[in-house]
Structures are given as structure tokens and as C-alpha cells.
C-alpha positions as CSV (number, residue, x, y, z in Angstrom):
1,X,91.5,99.0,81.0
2,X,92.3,101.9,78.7
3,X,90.0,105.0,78.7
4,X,87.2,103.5,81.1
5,X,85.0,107.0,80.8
6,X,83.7,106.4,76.9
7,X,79.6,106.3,76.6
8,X,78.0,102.9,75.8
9,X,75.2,104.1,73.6
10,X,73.7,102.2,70.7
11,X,70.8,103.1,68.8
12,X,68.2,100.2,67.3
13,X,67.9,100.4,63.4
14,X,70.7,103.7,63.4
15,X,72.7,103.1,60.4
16,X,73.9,106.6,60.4
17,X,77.5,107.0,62.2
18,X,76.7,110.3,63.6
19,X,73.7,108.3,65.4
20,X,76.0,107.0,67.8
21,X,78.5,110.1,68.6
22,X,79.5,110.9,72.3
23,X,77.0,113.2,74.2
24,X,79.6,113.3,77.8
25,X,82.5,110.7,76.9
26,X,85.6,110.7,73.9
27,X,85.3,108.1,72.0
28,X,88.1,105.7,71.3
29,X,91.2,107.0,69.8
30,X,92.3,104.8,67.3
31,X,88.4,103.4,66.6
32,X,87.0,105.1,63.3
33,X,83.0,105.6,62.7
34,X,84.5,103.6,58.8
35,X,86.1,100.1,57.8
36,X,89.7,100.6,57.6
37,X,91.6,99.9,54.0
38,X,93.1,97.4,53.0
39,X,96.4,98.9,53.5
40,X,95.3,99.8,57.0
41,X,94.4,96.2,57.4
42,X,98.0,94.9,56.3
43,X,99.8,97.1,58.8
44,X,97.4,95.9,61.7
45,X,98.6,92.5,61.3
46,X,102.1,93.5,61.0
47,X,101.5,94.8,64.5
48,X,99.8,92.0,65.5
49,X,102.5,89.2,64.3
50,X,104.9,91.7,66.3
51,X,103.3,91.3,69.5
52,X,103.9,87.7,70.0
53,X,100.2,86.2,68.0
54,X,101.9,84.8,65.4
55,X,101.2,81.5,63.1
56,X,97.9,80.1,63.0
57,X,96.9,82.6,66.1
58,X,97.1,86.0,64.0
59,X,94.3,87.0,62.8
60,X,93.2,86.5,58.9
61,X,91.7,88.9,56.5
62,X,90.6,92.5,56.8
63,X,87.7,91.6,59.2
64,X,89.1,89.7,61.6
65,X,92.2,92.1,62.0
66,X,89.8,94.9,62.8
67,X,87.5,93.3,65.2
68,X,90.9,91.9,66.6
69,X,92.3,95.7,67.0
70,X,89.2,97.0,68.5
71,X,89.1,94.0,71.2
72,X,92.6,94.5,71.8
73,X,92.2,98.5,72.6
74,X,89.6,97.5,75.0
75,X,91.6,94.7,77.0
76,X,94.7,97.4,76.4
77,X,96.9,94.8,75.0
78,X,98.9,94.4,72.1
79,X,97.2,91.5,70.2
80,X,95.0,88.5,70.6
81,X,94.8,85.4,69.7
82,X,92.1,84.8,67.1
83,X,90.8,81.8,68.7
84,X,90.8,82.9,72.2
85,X,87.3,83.9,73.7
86,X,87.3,87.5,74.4
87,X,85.6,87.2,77.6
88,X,88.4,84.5,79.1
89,X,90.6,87.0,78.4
90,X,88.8,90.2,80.5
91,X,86.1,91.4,78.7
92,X,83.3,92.4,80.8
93,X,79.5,92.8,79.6
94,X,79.5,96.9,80.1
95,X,82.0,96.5,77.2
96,X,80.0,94.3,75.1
97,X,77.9,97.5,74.4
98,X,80.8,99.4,73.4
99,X,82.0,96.6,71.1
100,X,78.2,96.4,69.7
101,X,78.1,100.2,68.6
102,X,82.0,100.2,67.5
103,X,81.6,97.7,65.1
104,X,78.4,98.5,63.4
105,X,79.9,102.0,62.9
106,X,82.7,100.1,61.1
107,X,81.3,97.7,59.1
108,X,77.7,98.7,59.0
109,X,76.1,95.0,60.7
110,X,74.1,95.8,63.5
111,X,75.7,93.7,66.2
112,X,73.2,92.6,69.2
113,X,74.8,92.5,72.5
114,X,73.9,88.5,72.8
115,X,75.6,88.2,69.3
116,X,78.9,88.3,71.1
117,X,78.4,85.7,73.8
118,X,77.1,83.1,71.1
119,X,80.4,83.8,68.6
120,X,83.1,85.0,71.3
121,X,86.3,84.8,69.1
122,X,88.1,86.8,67.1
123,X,87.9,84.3,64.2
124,X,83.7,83.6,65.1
125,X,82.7,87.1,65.3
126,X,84.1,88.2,62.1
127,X,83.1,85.4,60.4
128,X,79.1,86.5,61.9
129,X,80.1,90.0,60.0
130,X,80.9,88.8,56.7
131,X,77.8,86.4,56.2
132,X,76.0,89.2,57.4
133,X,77.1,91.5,55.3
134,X,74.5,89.9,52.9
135,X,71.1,89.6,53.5
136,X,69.8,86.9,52.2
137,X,72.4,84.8,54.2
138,X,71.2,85.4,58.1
139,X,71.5,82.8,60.9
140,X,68.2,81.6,61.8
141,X,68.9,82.1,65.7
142,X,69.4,85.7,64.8
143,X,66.1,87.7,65.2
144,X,66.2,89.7,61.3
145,X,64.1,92.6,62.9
146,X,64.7,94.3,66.2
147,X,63.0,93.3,69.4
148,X,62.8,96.9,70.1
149,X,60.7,99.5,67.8
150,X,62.6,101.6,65.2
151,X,64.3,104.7,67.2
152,X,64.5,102.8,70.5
153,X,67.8,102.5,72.1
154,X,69.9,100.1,73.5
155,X,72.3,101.9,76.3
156,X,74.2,100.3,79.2
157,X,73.1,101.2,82.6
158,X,75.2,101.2,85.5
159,X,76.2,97.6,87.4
160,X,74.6,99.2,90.6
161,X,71.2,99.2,88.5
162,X,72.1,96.0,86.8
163,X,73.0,94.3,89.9
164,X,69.4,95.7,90.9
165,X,67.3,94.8,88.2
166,X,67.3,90.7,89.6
167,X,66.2,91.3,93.3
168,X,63.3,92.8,92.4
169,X,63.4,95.4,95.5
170,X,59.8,97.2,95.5
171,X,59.3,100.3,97.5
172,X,55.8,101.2,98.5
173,X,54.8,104.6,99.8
174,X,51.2,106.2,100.3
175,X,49.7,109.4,101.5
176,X,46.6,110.3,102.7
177,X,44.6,113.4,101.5
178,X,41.7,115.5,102.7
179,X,39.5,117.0,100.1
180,X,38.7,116.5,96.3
181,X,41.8,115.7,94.1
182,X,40.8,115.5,90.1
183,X,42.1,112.5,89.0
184,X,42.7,113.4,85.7
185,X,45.2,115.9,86.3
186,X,46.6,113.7,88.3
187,X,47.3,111.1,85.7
188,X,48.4,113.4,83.5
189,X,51.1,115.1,85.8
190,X,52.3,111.1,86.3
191,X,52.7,111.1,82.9
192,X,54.6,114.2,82.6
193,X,56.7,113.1,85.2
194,X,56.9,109.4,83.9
195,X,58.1,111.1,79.9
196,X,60.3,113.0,82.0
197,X,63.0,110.5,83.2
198,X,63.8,107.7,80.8
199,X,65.2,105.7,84.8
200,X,61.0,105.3,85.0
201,X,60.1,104.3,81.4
202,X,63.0,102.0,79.9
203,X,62.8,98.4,79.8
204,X,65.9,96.9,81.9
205,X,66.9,93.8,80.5
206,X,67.4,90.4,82.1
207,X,69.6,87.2,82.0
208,X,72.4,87.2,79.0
209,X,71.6,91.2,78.3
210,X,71.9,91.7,82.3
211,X,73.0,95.4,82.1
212,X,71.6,96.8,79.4
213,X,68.2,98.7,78.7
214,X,65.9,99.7,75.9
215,X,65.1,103.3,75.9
216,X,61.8,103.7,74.1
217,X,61.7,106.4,71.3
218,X,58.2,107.1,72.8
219,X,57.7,106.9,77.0
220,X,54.1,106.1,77.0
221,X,52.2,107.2,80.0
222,X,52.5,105.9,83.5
223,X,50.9,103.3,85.2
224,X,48.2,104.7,86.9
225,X,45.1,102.9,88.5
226,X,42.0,104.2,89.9
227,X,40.2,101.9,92.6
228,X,36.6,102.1,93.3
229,X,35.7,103.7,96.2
230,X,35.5,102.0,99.4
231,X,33.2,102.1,102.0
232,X,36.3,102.5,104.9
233,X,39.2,104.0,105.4
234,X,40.8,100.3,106.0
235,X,39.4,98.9,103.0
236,X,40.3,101.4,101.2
237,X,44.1,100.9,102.4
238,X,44.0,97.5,101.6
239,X,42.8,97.8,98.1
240,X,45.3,100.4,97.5
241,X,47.9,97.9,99.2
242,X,46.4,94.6,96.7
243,X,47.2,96.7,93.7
244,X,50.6,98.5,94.3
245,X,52.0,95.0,95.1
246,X,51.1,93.3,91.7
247,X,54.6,92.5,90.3
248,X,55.8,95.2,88.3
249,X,57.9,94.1,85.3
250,X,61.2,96.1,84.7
251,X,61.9,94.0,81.5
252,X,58.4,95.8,80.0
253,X,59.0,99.0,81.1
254,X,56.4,98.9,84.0
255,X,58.7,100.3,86.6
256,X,56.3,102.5,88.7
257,X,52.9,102.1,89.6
258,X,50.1,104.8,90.6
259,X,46.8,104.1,92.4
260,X,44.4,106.3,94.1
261,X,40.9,105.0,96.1
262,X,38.6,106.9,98.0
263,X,37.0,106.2,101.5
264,X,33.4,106.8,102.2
265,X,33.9,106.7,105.4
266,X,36.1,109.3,106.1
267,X,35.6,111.1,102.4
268,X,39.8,111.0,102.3
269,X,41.6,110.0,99.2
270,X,44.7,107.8,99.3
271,X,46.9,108.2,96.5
272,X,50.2,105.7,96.8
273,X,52.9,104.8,94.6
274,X,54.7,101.9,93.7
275,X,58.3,101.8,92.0
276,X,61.2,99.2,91.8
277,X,64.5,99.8,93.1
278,X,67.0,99.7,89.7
279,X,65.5,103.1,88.4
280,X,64.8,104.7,91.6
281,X,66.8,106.0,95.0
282,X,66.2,107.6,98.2
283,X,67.3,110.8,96.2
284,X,64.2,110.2,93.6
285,X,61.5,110.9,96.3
286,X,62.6,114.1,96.7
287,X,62.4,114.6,93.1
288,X,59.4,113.1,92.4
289,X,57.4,114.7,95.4
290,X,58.6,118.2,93.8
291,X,57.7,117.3,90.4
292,X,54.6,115.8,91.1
293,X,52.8,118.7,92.4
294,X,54.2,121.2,89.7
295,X,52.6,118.5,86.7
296,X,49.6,118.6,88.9
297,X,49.3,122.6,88.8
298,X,49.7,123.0,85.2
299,X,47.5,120.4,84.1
300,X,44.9,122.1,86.7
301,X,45.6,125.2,84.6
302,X,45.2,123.5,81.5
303,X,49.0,124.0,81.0
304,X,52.1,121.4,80.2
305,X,54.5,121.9,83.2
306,X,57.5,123.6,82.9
307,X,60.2,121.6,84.4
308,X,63.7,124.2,85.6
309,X,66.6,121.5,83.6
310,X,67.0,118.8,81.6
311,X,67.9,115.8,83.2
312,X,70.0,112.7,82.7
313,X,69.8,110.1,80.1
314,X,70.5,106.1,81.3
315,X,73.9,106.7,78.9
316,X,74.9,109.7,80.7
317,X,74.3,108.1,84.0
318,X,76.3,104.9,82.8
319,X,79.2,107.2,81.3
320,X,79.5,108.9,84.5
321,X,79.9,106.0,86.6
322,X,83.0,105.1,84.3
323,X,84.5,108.3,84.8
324,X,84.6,107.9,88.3
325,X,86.0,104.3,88.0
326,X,89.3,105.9,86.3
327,X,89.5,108.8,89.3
328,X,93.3,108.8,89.7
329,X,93.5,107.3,93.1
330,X,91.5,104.0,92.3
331,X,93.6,101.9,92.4
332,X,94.6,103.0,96.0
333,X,90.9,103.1,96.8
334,X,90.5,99.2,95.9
335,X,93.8,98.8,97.9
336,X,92.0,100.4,101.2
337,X,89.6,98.1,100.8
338,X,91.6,95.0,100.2
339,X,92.9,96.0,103.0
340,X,89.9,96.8,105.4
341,X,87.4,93.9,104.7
342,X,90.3,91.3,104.8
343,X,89.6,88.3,106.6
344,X,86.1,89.4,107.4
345,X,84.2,86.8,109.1
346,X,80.7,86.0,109.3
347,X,77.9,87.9,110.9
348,X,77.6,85.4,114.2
349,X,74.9,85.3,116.4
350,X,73.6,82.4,119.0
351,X,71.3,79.6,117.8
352,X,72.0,80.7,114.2
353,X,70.5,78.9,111.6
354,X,71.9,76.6,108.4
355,X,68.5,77.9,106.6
356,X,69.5,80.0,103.1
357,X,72.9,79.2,101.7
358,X,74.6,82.7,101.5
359,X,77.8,82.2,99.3
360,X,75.7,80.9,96.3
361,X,74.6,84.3,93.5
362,X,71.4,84.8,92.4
363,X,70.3,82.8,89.7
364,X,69.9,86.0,87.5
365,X,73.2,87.6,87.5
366,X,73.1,89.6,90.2
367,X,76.9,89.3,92.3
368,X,74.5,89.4,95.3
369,X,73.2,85.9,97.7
370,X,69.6,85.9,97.3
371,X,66.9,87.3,99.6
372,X,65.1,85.1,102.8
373,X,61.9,85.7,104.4
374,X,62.3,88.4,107.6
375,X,60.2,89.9,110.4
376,X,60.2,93.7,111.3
377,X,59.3,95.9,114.1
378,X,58.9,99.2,113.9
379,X,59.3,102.1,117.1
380,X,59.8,105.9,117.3
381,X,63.1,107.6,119.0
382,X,61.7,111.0,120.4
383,X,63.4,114.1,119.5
384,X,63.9,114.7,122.7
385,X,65.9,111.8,123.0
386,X,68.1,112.9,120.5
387,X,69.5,116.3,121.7
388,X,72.4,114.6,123.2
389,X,73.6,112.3,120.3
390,X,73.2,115.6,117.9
391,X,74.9,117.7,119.9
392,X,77.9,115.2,120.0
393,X,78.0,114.6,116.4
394,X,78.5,118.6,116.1
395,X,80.7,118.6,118.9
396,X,82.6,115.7,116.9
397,X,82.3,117.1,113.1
398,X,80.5,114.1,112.3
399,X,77.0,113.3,110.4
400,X,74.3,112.3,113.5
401,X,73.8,109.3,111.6
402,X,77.2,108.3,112.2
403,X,76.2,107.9,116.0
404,X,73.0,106.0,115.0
405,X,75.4,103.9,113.2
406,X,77.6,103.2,116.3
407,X,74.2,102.3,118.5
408,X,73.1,100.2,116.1
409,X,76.6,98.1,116.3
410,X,76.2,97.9,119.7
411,X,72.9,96.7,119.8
412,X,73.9,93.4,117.5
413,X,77.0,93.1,120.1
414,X,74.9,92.9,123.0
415,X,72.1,91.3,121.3
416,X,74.9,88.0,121.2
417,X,77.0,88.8,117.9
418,X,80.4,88.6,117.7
419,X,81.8,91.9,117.5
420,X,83.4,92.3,114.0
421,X,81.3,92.5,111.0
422,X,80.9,95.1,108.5
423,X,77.9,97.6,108.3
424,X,76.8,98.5,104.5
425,X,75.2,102.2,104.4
426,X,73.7,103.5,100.9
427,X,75.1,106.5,100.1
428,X,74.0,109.0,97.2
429,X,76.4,109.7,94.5
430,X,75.9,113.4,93.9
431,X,77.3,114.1,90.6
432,X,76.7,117.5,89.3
433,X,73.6,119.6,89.1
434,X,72.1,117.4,86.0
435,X,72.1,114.1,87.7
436,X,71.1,115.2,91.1
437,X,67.7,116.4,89.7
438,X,67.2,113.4,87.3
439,X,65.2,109.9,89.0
440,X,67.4,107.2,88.8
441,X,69.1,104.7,91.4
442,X,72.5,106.4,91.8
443,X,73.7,104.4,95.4
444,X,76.9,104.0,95.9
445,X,77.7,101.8,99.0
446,X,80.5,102.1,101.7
447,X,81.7,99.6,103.9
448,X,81.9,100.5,108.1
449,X,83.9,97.7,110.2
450,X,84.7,99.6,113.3
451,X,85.1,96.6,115.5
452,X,87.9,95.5,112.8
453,X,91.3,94.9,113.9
454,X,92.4,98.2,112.5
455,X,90.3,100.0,114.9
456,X,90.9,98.8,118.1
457,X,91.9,100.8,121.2
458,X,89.1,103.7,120.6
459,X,85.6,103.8,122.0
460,X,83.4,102.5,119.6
461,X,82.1,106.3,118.6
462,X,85.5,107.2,118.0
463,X,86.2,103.9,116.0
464,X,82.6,104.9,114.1
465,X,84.0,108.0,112.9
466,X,87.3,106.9,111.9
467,X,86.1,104.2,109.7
468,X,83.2,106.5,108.3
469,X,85.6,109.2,107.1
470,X,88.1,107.2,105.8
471,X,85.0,104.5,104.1
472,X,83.5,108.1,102.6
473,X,87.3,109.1,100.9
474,X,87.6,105.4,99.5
475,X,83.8,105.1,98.3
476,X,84.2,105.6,94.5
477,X,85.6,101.6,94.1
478,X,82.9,100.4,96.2
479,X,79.8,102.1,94.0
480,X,81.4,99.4,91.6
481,X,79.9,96.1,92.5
482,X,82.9,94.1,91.4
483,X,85.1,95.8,93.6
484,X,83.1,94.8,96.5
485,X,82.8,91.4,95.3
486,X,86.3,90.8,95.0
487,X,87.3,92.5,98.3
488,X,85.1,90.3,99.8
489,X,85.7,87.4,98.6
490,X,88.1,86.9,95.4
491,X,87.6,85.1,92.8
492,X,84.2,83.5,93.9
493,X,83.0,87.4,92.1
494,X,80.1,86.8,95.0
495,X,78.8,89.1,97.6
496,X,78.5,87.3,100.6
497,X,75.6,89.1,102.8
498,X,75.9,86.8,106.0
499,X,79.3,89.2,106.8
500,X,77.7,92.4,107.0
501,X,74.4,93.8,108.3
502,X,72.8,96.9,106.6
503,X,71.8,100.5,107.5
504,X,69.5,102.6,105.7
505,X,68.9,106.1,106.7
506,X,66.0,107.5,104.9
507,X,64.5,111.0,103.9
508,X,60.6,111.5,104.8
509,X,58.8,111.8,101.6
510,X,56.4,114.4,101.9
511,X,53.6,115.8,99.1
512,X,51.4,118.3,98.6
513,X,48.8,118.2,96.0
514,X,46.6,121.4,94.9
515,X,47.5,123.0,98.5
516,X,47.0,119.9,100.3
517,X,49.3,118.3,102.2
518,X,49.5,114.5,102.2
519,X,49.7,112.3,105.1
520,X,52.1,109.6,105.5
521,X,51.0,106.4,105.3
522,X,53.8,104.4,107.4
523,X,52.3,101.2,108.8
524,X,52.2,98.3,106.2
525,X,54.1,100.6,103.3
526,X,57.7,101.1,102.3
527,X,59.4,97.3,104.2
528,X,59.3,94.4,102.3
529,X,58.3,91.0,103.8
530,X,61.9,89.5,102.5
531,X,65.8,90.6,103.2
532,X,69.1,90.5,102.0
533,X,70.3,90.9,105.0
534,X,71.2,89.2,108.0
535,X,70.0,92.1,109.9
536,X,68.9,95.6,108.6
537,X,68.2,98.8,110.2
538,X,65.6,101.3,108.1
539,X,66.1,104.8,109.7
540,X,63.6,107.5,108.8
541,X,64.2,111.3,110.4
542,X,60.3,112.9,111.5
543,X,59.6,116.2,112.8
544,X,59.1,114.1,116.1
545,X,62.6,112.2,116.0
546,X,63.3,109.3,114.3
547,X,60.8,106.1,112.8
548,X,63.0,103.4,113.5
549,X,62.2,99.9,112.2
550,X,64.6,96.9,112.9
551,X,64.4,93.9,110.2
552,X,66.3,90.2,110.9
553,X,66.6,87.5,108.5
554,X,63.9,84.1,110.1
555,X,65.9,81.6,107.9
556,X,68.8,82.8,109.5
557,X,68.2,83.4,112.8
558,X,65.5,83.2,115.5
559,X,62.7,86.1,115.1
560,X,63.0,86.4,118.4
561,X,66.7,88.4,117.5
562,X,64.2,91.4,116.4
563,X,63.0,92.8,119.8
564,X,66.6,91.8,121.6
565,X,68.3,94.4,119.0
566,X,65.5,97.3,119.2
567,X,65.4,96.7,123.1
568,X,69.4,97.4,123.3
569,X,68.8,100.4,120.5
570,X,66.5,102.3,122.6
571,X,68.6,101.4,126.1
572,X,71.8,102.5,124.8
573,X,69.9,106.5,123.0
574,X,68.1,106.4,126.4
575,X,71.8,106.3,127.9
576,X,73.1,108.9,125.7
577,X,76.8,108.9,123.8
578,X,79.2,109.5,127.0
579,X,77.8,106.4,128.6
580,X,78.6,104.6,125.0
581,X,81.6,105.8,125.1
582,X,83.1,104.9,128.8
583,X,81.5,101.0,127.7
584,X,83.1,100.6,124.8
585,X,87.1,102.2,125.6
């Protein structure tokens, strides 16, 4: 569709052109930041009548020939018809934003993103322009002030985060310390960090505005609680626990919480930290857990903190995603994938259930079925354990999670599943030096189907590593959610989670405050209580091995499922790779 790398940026109440230049993206070509003349005007519809909209189709007057060009550029055709919704004919909602900024440059209207759902024509929206070119003359369903404050912006994130933003996915993570921390500092260094990365402070939008976020011209300070102390150490986890999991509300801007309680008993502090999934990766903890303790030091001192980089903006993040949508080899990425998930059937185990329907969306716009409630156990894999399967993945040139990845297949097999189903892994999409230090949710997805009809012949390590490498040189179409929606299932634009279990292999968080290092809280943090998934496998490297927890789907399946798959997952590592591999030929 044309040049998909532009930036969708828009600032509220900017009536200045230069407002809305490109920071990382060219604009349009042919768009300017002015109206066009009336000549100008005249020889767009000579174009248009040319292009086969002619008669009552072609668009009328010096309006509704430029919003018809601009539309046109973006759906890369000739003309439209000026009574043709804009949205039957292929415009999507990440282009809405573009369309909002283009044409308040032009005609000087500020144009809200819902403005274009409600008068989708050519003929409709220009119309909207003209009456509100004057005004005294404003529809009444038309807010006359901005919902955001002056200097706030409007941007388009990503569809990974917008696809996000409705499930509502809540990490939790918590750390014991030993010794005096001063609270103050610490609240201040969340705020530092919290001003630091608009991913933690904007408000991300819901239902018809589904994609887009407020950027507020002033952060605020971060959410940050301190509990009275309690008498225990188990008291104190579970007032901690009570307050991180009060429902944070993206929409507000309350994306991450902070709470810190003290024990008598012990005289420990726990300090934990709650954030939702659509600004926030497995990347961010890292960041965060470096950040947190370098705010913390300077405000100690007295001092602001002084970060090493900028980092990313939401419309930077957004405008980079595009660019990697018009990679030159796209189209034969989406084609591998066409190809691969083909016919894939659903996840089948005995005695499943008819309990959630899985080919219905969410009812918020997400292209995802909704979540069920699941049960989880957790175990540890020694290192020692784990010699062998390293050693083969560096005997193989492959990641070792690539061989968890293969043992977790064949625990579902012999757990009663049929064999082929696909496996979605989370992947971080490292772009540049900017974006890998900035806290955001930057997954991009790949697909593994190993047990496919493409793969068979191999042992199932083999068949692993195949499909891994060749998932990991096709992964750009899948960060898009689309693509995965229509390889999966065509026109139905749904993601059907019933054909694919997940995998999720983890980093350990770990933080230090004032020279003292934090202690993982584990038990009753990080899992949530509900799934996506049929089946999902949360992998977390230790300095002992691996924590390991295993989480099935109960309206799906019997919880009984759970302790089957983790008793064939710690069999077949017990076993070690060359017995997988003489099973599986």
C-alpha cells in the first residue's frame, strides 16, 4: 500500500504544520502541509474522471477532490468513488492516523480519528470539513475541546500493542530485600524512570480508537504505594499481592504499579511491581532493573540521574514497525507462511472440552479468541540436567531453547495430542540501539509446526531446528497481527488459539538497590490465573537450571492434563536429546 514506512503522529491543538513533521519516516510525496489551488483542484479531477470515476462518482468541489487524492495515495489507486466508504475499500485504522494529521495540515480542521468512522466517504468527510471550517457551525456529537490537554499527543502505536491493550495481560514480579531502603528515593527514581519512557505513561486507547494513544505533554509520576508494615513476612506478601493486582487502567495512563511493605517479623522489605503487557516486554525488565537502581543512586545523592541515550517515542516505535512491513521480501515472507500453517488443525487432546468458543474475537478489537480460566504447576530442571541438551544445541548451531522447544512438543504428544499443531514463541524485535534500551512491548511472534507435513522424515530435534530457522528468516510478516490472522484463518481476520500451544522463555529479573541485592519472589507472582492458550509453557533460566511452570486451559481440557505434560517434560530432559532423537526418526 504505497510507502508503508511514514510516521503516524498527530499533535492535540497543533495548528502549526511544522508540528507534525517526520522525526524517522518521509512523508507522503504528493501530500502538501497547504490546501491545494484551485487550479490544482481542477487538474485532480481531470485525473480522477480519467481513471474510470466518472459521472455522479467523481468527486465535487475543491474539498472533496483533495480528501479524494489523499485517500487514493493511501489505498495506491487511481481514484475513488465519492460515495464509497473508504474502509470497504482497504483502509485500515493505523492509516486513519495518517489521514487525521494529513488533512488538518491541509485544511487546518483538526480531524479526530473517530471523525472518520462516523463520515467514511469521500463526499461525507469533506462535507464535515467545510462546516467546520466555521466555528459557530460544529456537530453537536463532536467534542469542541480536546479530550486530551493542550500539547498532548495523539500517535499510533503498533498492532502488537493495540492487539494488547484488550487482554489486559498483567505481569507481577517482587523482590525481597534485607536492610533499610528510603522510600522516598525510591519513588522518586520510579518517577524518573516512569517520565523516562512515554510506553509507561501514555494512555492507550480502547474500542473505535483501538490503536492509538495519548502521549501526555506532562508524564506525571508513577504509581507508587507504600503499605503499612506487617507483622509477618506472609502478611506482608499478601498485602503487597492485594495491591499490585487492583486493575490497572491503560486507557488512564496507569500502566505500572509500585508497592513496597515491610515485615516485622523478619525486618525485610518487599518492594514489587506491577505493569500491563501493551507497554512492556520481556526486554523491559532488563531495562527497568538497570534503570531502577541508577534513579535510586542519584536521588540518594540528591542528584537527577543521568540516563546514557535517549530513547524511543510510541511514533518512532509505530514508524519502525512499518518499515519492516515494506522489507523487500514480504511478500515472500507472508507466502512462507500461507504456506506453513495451511490446513492447520486444532490442538486435540482426549476428553477435550466444548467449554470457551475459540473462533469468536474479543469483544474489544483484539484479532485474538478471548482468555479461559487455567491451572499451573510449577518445577525446577537442574543444571545438571541440562549439560547434555546444551551441549547438543552447540553441537547443532542451535539456541538451547530450541531443544526445550522440541521436549515440550513431545510432552503434549505423549500427553494424548495429536501430533500437528503449531507452537507460538515471543520473540524480541531488536531494532537498533535506540529501541533496544527504550521500555515498550516490541514481541514479534513466530510460528513452529515441526510435526507439519513439511517436516516429516527427521527426528523431531532435527524437524525443531528446521522449522525454527526458517520461522526466524520469515518472522517480520508475523510481528504483524494481520498476517497471522489471515494465514490462519482467511477472511474470518481471527486468531484462532485452540491450533497452537505457546512457549515463553523468560529472562530472570534481577535488582539491586543501594548495594543490595533483591530476592526473587517466584511463588504466587508473574502467572496469571487465566490463559489464551490451550496449553502454555513459561520457561525461566536460574543460576540452578531452569524454573519451569506448565499452564493448561480448565474450560478446555481436564486439569488433570497439567501434571501428565510436566511428568513427560522432566522424563524425556531426564533421557537426554539422543534418546529423543532415536523415538522420534
Amino acid at each position: 500500500m504505497g510507502e508503508a514506512t511514514r510516521e503516524v503522529r498527530h499533535r492535540r491543538g497543533a495548528s502549526d504544520p511544522r508540528l507534525l513533521g517526520n522525526r524517522c519516516c518521509q512523508p507522503l510525496p504528493s501530500l502538501r502541509g497547504v490546501e491545494m489551488t484551485q487550479q490544482e483542484a481542477l487538474e485532480a479531477s481531470d485525473t480522477a474522471a480519467g481513471s474510470g470515476v466518472v459521472g455522479d462518482e467523481s468527486p465535487r468541489g475543491e474539498t472533496e477532490v483533495m480528501v479524494e487524492r489523499l485517500f487514493a495515495e493511501m489505498l495506491d489507486v487511481p481514484g475513488l468513488p465519492r460515495t464509497a466508504s473508504v474502509f470497504d475499500l482497504g483502509l485500515d485504522s493505523v492509516w486513519v492516523t495518517v489521514a487525521c494529521a494529513r488533512l488538518e495540515q491541509m485544511t487546518g480542521v483538526r480531524v479526530r480519528f473517530t471523525q472518520v468512522f462516523r463520515t467514511p466517504t469521500v463526499a461525507q468527510l469533506a462535507a464535515w470539513i467545510d462546516t467546520n471550517r466555521a466555528p459557530a457551525r460544529i456537530e453537536p456529537d463532536v467534542p469542541a475541546t480536546p479530550s486530551a490537554a493542550e500539547g498532548d499527543e495523539l500517535v499510533a502505536i503498533t498492532p502488537i500493542q493495540a492487539e494488547t491493550v484488550p487482554q489486559k495481560i498483567v505481569v507481577e514480579i517482587a523482590w525481597w530485600f534485607d536492610g533499610e531502603i528510603d522510600v522516598a528515593a525510591l519513588e522518586r527514581a520510579a518517577a524518573d524512570v516512569h517520565r523516562r519512557h512515554q510506553a509507561l505513561h501514555a494512555r492507550y486507547l480502547h474500542g473505535p480508537e483501538l490503536g492509538l494513544a495519548e502521549v501526555p505533554a506532562d508524564p506525571g509520576q508513577a504509581e507508587f504505594h507504600r503499605l503499612a508494615d506487617e507483622d509477618s513476612d506472609k502478611a506482608a506478601a499478601d498485602a503487597l499481592r492485594r495491591t499490585l493486582r487492583i486493575p490497572l487502567r491503560v486507557d488512564e495512563g496507569k500502566v505500572w504499579r509500585c508497592v513496597l511493605v515491610r515485615s516485622g517479623e523478619s525486618g525485610r522489605t518487599l518492594f514489587g511491581v506491577a505493569v500491563d503487557h501493551s507497554g512492556f516486554d520481556g526486554r523491559s525488565w532488563d531495562i527497568l532493573t538497570a534503570e531502577l537502581p541508577v534513579a535510586y543512586a542519584a536521588r540518594l545523592a540528591g542528584k537527577a540521574p543521568q540516563w546514557p541515550g535517549r530513547t524511543a517515542s510510541l511514533a518512532e516505535m509505530a514508524c519502525d514497525f512499518r518499515h519492516q512491513l515494506a522489507s523487500s521480501d514480504i511478500e515472500a515472507q507472508r507466502q512462507y507462511w500461507r504456506d506453513e500453517l495451511n490446513e492447520l488443525p486444532t490442538c486435540q487432546f482426549p476428553g477435550r472440552s466444548d467449554g470457551a468458543a475459540q473462533a469468536t474475537p474479543m469483544h474489544d478489537g483484539s484479532r485474538y479468541s478471548p482468555a479461559g480460566p487455567a491451572v499451573l504447576r510449577s518445577f525446577q530442571v537442574p543444571e545438571s540436567q541440562l549439560r547434555s541438551w546444551n551441549d547438543y544445541a552447540r553441537a547443532n548451531g542451535m539456541p538451547p531453547s530450541v531443544g526445550v522447544a522440541a521436549v515440550y512438543v513431545e510432552s503434549i504428544v505423549r500427553a494424548g495430542a495429536l501430533p500437528d499443531f503449531a507452537v507460538m514463541v515471543p520473540i524480541a524485535n531488536n531494532s537498533g540501539e535506540v529501541i533496544d534500551r527504550t521500555v515498550t512491548n516490541r514481541v514479534g511472534t513466530i510460528l513452529l509446526r515441526p510435526n507439519g507435513p513439511s517436516r516429516s522424515g527427521q527426528h523431531l530435534l532435527a524437524r525443531m531446528r528446521g522449522s525454527y530457522q526458517q520461522a526466524m528468516s520469515a518472522r517480520d510478516a508475523l510481528l504483524a497481527p494481520k498476517d497471522l490472522a489471515d494465514a490462519l484463518s482467511g477472511s474470518e481476520g481471527v486468531i484462532p488459539l485452540d491450533r497452537m500451544v505457546a512457549l515463553n522463555y523468560n529472562s530472570t529479573p534481577s535488582l539491586s538497590l543501594g548495594g543490595m541485592d533483591g530476592v526473587l519472589v517466584s511463588e504466587g507472582t508473574a502467572f496469571a490465573t487465566k490463559s489464551f492458550f490451550v496449553v502454555m509453557l513459561l520457561v525461566t533460566p536460574t543460576p540452578e537450571g531452569l524454573h519451569v511452570a506448565v499452564q493448561v486451559r480448565t474450560d478446555l481440557h481436564d486439569p488433570s492434563l497439567v501434571d501428565d505434560i510436566k511428568q513427560h517434560f522432566l522424563d524425556i530432559i531426564n533421557d537426554g536429546p539422543e534418546r529423543l532423537e532415536l523415538l522420534t526418526a
